[in-house]
C-alpha positions in Angstrom: 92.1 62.2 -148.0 89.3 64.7 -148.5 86.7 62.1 -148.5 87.8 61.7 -144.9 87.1 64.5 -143.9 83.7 64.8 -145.7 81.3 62.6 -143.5 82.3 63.9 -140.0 82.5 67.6 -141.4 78.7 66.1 -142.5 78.2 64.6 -138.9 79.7 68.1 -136.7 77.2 70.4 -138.8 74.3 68.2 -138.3 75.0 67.9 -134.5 76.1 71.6 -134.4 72.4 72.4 -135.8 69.9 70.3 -133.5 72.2 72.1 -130.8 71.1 75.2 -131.3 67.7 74.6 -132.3 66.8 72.6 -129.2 69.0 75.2 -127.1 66.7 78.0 -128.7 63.5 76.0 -127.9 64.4 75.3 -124.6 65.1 79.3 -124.2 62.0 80.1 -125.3 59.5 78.0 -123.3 61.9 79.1 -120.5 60.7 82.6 -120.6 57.5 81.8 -122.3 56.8 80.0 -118.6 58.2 82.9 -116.5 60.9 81.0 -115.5 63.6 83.5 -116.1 64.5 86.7 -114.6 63.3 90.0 -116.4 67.4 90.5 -117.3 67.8 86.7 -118.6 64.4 88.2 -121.3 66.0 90.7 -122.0 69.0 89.3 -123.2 67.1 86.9 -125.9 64.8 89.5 -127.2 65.1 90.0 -131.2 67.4 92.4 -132.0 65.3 94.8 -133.1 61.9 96.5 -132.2 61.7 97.3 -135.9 61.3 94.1 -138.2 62.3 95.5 -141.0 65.4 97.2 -140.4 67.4 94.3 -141.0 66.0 93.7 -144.2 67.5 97.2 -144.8 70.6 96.8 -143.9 71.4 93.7 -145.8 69.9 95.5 -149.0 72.7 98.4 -148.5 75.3 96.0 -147.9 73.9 94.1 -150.9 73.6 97.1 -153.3 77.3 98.1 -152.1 78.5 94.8 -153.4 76.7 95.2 -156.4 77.7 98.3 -157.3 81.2 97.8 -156.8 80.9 94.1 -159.4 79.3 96.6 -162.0 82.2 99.3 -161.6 84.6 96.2 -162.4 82.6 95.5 -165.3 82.1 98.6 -166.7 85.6 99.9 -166.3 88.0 97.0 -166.4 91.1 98.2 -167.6 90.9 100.7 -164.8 90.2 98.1 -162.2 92.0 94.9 -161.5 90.1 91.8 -159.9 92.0 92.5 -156.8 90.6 96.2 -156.8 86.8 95.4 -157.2 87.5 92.7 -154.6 88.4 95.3 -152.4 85.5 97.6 -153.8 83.2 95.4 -152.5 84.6 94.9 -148.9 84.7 99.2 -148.5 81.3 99.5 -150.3 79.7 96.7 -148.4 81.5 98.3 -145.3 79.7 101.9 -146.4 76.2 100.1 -146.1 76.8 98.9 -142.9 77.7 102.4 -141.7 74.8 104.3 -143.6 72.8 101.0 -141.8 73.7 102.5 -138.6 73.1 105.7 -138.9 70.0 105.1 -139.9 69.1 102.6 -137.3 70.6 105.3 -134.8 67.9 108.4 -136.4 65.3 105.4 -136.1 65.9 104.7 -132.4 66.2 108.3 -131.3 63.0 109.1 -133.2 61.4 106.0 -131.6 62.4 107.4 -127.6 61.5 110.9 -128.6 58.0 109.5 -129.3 57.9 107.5 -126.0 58.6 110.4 -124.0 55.8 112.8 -124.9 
């Protein structure tokens, strides 16, 4: 039965992904032409100003997980699987909040410079 459901699983995923590549090209000559209002740009501008930060926030939320594997290894009569399981989600959940106040200083910072 799960060979079934194998080859249009296959098929959905493949569809699902020219989808929204073609949408996302389509988008982007769109406002590349000056086609769009200046509120339709705004709303598919990258996230951030900042290229970077995201590469910092998935390092904390990476370095959380990791730190809460090597507590599990190097204490494991004190922590069960199910605990470092749960380590990791509260640890990965602490990078994302550090993330965000960090991204929060960053943009502060950034408008306190554009209005001088």
């Amino acid at each position: 039965m799960p060979e079934i459901v194998i080859l249009p699983a296959m098929f959905l995923a493949i569809v699902a992904i020219v989808k929204i590549v073609t949408d996302n090209r389509i988008k982007t000559q769109l406002i590349k032409g000056g086609l769009v209002d200046e509120k339709v740009k705004f709303l598919y501008q990258s996230g951030s100003e900042r290229p970077g930060i995201s590469n910092v926030k998935w390092g904390l939320v990476l370095v959380g997980i990791g730190l809460a594997a090597m507590i599990g290894f190097w204490f494991p009569d004190a922590v069960s699987e199910e605990g470092v399981i749960g380590l990791m989600f509260i640890f990965a959940g602490l990078g994302f909040l550090i993330y965000y106040f960090v991204a929060a200083r960053g943009t502060d910072s950034r408008k306190d410079d554009t209005a001088n």
